[in-house]
C-alpha positions as CSV (number, residue, x, y, z in Angstrom):
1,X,-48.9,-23.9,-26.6
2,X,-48.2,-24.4,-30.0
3,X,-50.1,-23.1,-32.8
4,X,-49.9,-23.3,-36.7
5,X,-51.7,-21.8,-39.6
6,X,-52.2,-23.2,-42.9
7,X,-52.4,-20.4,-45.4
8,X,-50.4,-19.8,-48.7
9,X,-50.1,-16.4,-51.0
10,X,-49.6,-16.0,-54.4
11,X,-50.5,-14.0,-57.7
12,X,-53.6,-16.7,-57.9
13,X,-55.1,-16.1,-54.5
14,X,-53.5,-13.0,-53.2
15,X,-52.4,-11.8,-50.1
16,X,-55.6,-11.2,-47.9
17,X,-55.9,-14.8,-46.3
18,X,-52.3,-14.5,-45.3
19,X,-52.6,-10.8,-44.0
20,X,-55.9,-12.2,-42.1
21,X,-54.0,-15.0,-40.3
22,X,-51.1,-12.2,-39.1
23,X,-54.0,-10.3,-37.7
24,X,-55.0,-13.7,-36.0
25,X,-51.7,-14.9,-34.8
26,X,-50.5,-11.4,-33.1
27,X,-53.5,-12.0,-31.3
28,X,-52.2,-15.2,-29.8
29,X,-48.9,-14.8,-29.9
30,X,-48.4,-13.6,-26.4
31,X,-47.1,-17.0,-24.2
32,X,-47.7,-18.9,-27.7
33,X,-45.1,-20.7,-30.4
34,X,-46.4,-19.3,-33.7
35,X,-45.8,-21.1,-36.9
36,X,-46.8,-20.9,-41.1
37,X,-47.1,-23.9,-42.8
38,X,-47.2,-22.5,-46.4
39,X,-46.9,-24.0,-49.8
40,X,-46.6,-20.2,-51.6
41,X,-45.4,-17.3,-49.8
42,X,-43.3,-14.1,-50.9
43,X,-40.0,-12.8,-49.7
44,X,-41.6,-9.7,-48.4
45,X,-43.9,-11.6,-46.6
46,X,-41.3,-14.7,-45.0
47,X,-39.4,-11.3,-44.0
48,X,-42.7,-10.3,-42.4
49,X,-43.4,-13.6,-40.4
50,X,-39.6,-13.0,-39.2
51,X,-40.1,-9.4,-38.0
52,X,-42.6,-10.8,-36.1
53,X,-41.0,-13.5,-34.4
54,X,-43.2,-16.1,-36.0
55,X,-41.5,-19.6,-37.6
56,X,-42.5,-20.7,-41.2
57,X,-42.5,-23.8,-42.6
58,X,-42.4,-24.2,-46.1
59,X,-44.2,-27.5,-47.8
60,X,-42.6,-28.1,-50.9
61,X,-44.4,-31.0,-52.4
62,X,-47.6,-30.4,-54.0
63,X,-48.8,-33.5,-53.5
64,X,-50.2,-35.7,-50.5
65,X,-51.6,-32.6,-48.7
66,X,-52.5,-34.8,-45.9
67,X,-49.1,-36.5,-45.3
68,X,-47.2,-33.2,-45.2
69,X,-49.4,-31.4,-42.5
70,X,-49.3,-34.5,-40.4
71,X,-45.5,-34.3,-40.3
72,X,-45.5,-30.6,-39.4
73,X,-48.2,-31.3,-36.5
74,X,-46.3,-34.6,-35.0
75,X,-42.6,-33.4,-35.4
76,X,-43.7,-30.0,-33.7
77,X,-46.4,-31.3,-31.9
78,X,-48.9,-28.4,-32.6
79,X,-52.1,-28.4,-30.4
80,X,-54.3,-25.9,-32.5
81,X,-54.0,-26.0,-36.0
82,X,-56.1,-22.7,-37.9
83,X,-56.8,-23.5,-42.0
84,X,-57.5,-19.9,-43.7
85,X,-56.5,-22.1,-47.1
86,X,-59.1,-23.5,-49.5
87,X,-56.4,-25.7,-51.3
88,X,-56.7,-27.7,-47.6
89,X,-60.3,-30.2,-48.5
90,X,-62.7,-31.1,-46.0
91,X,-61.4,-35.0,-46.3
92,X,-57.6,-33.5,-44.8
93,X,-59.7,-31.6,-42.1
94,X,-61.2,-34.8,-41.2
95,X,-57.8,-36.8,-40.7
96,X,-56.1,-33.9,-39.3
97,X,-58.7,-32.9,-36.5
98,X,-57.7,-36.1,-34.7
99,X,-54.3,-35.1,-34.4
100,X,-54.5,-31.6,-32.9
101,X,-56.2,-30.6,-29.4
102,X,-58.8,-28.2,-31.7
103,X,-59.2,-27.5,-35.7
104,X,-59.9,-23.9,-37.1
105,X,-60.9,-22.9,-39.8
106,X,-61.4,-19.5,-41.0
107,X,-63.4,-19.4,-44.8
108,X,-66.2,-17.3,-46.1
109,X,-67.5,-20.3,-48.1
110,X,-71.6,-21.5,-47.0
111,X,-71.8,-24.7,-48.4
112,X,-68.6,-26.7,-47.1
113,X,-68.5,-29.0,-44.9
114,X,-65.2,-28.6,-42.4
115,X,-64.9,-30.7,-39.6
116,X,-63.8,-28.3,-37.4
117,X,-64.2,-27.6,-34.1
118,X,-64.1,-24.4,-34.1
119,X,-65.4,-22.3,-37.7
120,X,-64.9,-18.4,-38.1
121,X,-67.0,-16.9,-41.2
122,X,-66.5,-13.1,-41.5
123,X,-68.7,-12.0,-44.2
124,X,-71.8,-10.6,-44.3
125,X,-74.7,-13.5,-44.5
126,X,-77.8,-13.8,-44.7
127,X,-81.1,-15.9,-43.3
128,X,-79.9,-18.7,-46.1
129,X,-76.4,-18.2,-45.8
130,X,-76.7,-19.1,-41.6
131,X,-79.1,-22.3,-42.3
132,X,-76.3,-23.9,-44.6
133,X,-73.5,-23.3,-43.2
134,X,-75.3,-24.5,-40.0
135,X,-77.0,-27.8,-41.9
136,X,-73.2,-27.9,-43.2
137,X,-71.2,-27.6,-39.8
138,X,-73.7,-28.9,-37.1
139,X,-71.4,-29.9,-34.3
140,X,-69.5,-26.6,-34.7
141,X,-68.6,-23.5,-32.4
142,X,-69.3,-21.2,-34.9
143,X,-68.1,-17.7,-35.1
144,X,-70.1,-15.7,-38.0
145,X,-70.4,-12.2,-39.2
146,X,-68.3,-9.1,-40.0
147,X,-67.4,-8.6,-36.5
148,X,-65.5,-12.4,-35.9
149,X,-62.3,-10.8,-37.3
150,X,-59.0,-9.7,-35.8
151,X,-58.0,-6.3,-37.6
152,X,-56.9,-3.3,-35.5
153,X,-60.1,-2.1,-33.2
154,X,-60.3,1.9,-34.8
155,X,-61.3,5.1,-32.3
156,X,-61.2,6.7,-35.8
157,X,-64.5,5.9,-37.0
158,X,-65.4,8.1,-40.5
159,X,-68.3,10.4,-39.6
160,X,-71.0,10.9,-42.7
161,X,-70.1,14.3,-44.7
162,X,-71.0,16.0,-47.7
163,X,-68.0,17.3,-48.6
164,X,-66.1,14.3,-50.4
165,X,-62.4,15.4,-51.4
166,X,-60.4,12.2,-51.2
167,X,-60.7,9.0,-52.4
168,X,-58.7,5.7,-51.0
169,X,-58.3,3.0,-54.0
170,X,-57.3,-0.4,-53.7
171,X,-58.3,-3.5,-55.6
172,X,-56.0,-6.2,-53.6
173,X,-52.8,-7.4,-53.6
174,X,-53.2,-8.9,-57.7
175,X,-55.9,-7.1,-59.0
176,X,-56.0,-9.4,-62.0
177,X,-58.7,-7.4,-64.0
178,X,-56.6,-3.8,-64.1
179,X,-58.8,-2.2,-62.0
180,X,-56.6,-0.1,-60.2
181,X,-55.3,1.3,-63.7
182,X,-58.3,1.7,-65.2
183,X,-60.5,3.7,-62.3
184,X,-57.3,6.1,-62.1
185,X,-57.5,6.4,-66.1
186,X,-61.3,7.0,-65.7
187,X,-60.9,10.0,-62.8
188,X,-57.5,11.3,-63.3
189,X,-58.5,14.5,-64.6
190,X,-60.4,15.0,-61.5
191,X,-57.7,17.5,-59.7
192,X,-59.8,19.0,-57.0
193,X,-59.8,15.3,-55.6
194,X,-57.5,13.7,-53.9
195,X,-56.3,9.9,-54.9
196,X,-54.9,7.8,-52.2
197,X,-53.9,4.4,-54.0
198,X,-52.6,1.6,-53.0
199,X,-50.8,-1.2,-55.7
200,X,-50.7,-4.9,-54.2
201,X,-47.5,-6.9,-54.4
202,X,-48.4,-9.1,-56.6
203,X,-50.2,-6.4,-59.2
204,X,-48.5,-7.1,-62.5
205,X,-49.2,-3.6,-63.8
206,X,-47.9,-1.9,-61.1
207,X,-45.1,0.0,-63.6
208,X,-47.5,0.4,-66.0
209,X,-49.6,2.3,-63.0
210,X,-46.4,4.1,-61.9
211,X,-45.1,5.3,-65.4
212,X,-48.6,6.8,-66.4
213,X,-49.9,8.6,-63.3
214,X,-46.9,9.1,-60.6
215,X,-46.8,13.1,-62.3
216,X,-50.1,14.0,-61.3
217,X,-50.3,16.0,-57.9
218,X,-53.5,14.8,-56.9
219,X,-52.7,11.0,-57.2
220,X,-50.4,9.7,-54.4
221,X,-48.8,5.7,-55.6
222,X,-48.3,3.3,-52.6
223,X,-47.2,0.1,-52.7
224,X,-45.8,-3.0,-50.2
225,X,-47.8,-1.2,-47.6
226,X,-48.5,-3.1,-44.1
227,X,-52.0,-3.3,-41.8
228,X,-51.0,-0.6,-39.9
229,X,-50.1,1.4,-42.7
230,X,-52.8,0.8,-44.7
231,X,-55.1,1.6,-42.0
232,X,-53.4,5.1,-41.5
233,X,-54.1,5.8,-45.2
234,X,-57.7,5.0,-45.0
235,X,-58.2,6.9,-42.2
236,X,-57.3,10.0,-43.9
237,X,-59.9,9.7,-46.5
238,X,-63.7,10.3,-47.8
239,X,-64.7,7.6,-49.9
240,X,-63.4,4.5,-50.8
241,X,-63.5,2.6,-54.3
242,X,-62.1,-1.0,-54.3
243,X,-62.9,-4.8,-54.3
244,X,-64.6,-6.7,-52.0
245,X,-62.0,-8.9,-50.2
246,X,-60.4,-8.6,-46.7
247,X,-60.0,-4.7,-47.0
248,X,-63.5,-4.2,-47.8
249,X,-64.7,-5.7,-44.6
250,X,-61.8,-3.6,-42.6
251,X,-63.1,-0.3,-44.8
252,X,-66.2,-1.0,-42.8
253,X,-64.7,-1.1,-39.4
254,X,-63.8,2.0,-40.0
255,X,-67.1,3.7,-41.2
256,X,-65.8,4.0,-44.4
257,X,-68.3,4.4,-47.7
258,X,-66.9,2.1,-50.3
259,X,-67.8,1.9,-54.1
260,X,-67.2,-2.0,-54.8
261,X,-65.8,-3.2,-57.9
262,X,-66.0,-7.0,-58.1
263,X,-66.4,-10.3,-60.5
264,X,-64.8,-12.4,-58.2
265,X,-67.4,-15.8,-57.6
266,X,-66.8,-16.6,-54.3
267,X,-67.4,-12.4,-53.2
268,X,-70.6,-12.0,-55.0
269,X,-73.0,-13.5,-52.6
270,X,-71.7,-11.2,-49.2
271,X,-71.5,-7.8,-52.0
272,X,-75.2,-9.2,-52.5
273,X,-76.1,-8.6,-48.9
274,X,-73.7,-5.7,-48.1
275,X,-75.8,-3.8,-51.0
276,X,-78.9,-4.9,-49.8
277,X,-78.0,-3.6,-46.0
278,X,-76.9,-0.2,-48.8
279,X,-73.8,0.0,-47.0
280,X,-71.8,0.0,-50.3
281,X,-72.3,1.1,-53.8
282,X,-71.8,-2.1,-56.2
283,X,-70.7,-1.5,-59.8
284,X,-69.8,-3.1,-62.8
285,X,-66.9,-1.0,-64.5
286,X,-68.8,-0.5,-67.3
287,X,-71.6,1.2,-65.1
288,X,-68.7,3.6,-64.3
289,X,-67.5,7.2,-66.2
290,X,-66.1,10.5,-65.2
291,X,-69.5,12.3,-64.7
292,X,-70.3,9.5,-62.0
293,X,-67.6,9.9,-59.6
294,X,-67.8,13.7,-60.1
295,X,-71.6,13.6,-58.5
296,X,-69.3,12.5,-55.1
297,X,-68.0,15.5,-55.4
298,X,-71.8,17.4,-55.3
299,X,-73.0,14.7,-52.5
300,X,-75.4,17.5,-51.1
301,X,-77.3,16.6,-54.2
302,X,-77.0,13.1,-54.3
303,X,-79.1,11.5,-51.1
304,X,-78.5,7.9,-51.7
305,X,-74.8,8.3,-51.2
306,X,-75.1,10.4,-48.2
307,X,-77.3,7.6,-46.9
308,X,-74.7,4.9,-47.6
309,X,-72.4,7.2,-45.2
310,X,-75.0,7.5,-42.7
311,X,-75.2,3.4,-42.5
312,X,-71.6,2.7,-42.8
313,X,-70.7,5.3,-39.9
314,X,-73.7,3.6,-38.1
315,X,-72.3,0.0,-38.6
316,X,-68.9,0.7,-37.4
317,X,-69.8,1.9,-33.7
318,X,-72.4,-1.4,-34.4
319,X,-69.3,-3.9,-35.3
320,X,-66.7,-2.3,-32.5
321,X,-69.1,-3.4,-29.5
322,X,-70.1,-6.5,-31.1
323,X,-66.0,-7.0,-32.2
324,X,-65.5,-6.8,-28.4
325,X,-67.9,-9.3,-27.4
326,X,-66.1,-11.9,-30.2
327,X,-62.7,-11.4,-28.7
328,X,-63.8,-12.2,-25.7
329,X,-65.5,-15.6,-26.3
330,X,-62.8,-16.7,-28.9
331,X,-60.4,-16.5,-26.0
332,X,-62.2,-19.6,-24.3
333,X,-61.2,-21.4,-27.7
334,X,-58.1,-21.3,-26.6
């Protein structure tokens, strides 16, 4: 068969839709044509798709959305078609699900309406989250929840632990709002912690990052790192500080404690739930100072954080059975 995503990355949108849909298509690949259709992409990541044996197809034109994927579709006669893009509106899904054996789209939106035959929503949602995108998507197969994803299935699941030595930072492939530098300027004097940080490609402070904090010992600089890679890194760690994207969902998988950082609009609502569930402390930077990541470092004083260990571990052995039970009915999709 022949099968196409539609998903673009940039400095606006980042790299975690495009990173979700690798995840996705390695998955299929086996006795499967895989192909990009992609408006924005970097050289790192065309060089990626290539590795990987996977054919992209750049769309130049920024207009007539509709006209361009139904060119793509016919000339390579694609029979699924899988839209991780919000640029791609619900009035192109409608035209386009008539020209493909079945539509999917994966988005962590509630109130869209997709015309798809087939929608897979990640995030964590609640009772009113459900009964939109439900009213929304009616005559759906739906796919919802932290567990319909295709990241690496972990053996390496964190176990709860008082003793918190290492931190894993990373606030997304552009972190627009300077997190990453900021944080690091907040805890760098820290030194009986260790900092595991990771800089996206698109970060445009990344030499600012570099030039101020690549002498300290305790702080190790990543950047242009892979899945797998990433994974490895997080593995190796305590606690976790970041945003609330892709990676936050995989820093779950794993049973690893996150301290969320976020402003973004469309997160706020699952960081909503996620806090409620108290599988992750949610801050505002301001909330934030030397003294309060210190306290991580006395956890058998501090109950609440141990508890957010204790839920997160508890979640990831939840999320690996229920992960295995997804896999195996997204397979009939296809």
């Amino acid at each position: 068969m022949n099968i196409a995503f539609v998903v673009d990355s940039s400095k606006k949108i980042g790299g975690g839709h495009f990173y979700r849909s690798i995840n996705f298509a390695e998955f299929l690949k086996k006795k499967n044509k895989i192909f990009f259709f992609s408006k924005e992409i970097s050289l790192k990541q065309e060089i990626l798709l290539k590795k990987k044996n996977f054919f992209l197809k750049k769309i130049f034109s920024k207009k007539k959305n509709f006209e361009n994927l139904k060119k793509l579709i016919v000339d390579l006669k694609i029979d699924y078609l899988i839209v991780d893009n919000y640029q791609v509106s619900s009035i192109t899904k409608k035209k386009i699900k008539f020209l493909v054996k079945k539509l999917i789209t994966v988005d962590d939106r509630i109130d869209i309406k997709h015309y798809s035959d087939v929608l897979i929503n990640n995030n964590y949602l609640n009772k009113s989250d459900l009964s939109k995108i439900n009213i929304n998507n009616y005559n759906t197969k739906k796919f919802l929840g932290p567990e319909c994803n295709f990241n690496l299935i972990s053996n390496s699941i964190h176990k709860p632990s008082k003793t918190i030595r290492s931190f894993f930072i990373f606030f997304g492939m552009i972190d627009s709002e300077n997190y990453t530098f900021k944080v690091l300027n907040l805890i760098k004097n820290i030194k009986d912690v260790k900092l595991v940080v990771v800089i996206g490609i698109f970060n445009k402070n990344k030499k600012k990052i570099f030039d101020n904090f690549k002498n300290f010992k305790h702080i190790k600089l990543y950047e242009n790192l892979n899945t797998k890679e990433i994974f490895k890194e997080l593995s190796k760690t305590d606690f976790s500080i970041g945003s609330g994207g892709v990676n936050l969902i995989e820093r779950i998988h794993l049973g690893l404690p996150s301290v969320v950082i976020s402003k973004i609009k469309n997160q706020l609502n699952g960081l909503k739930n996620l806090k409620k569930k108290k599988l992750i402390i949610h801050k505002k930077l301001s909330d934030l100072d030397e003294k309060f990541f210190t306290d991580f470092l006395i956890n058998d004083k501090n109950a609440s954080i141990f508890e957010i260990q204790k839920n997160c571990y508890n979640e990831a052995l939840r999320l690996k059975d229920e992960k295995i039970k997804f896999i195996k009915e997204i397979k009939k999709v296809f």
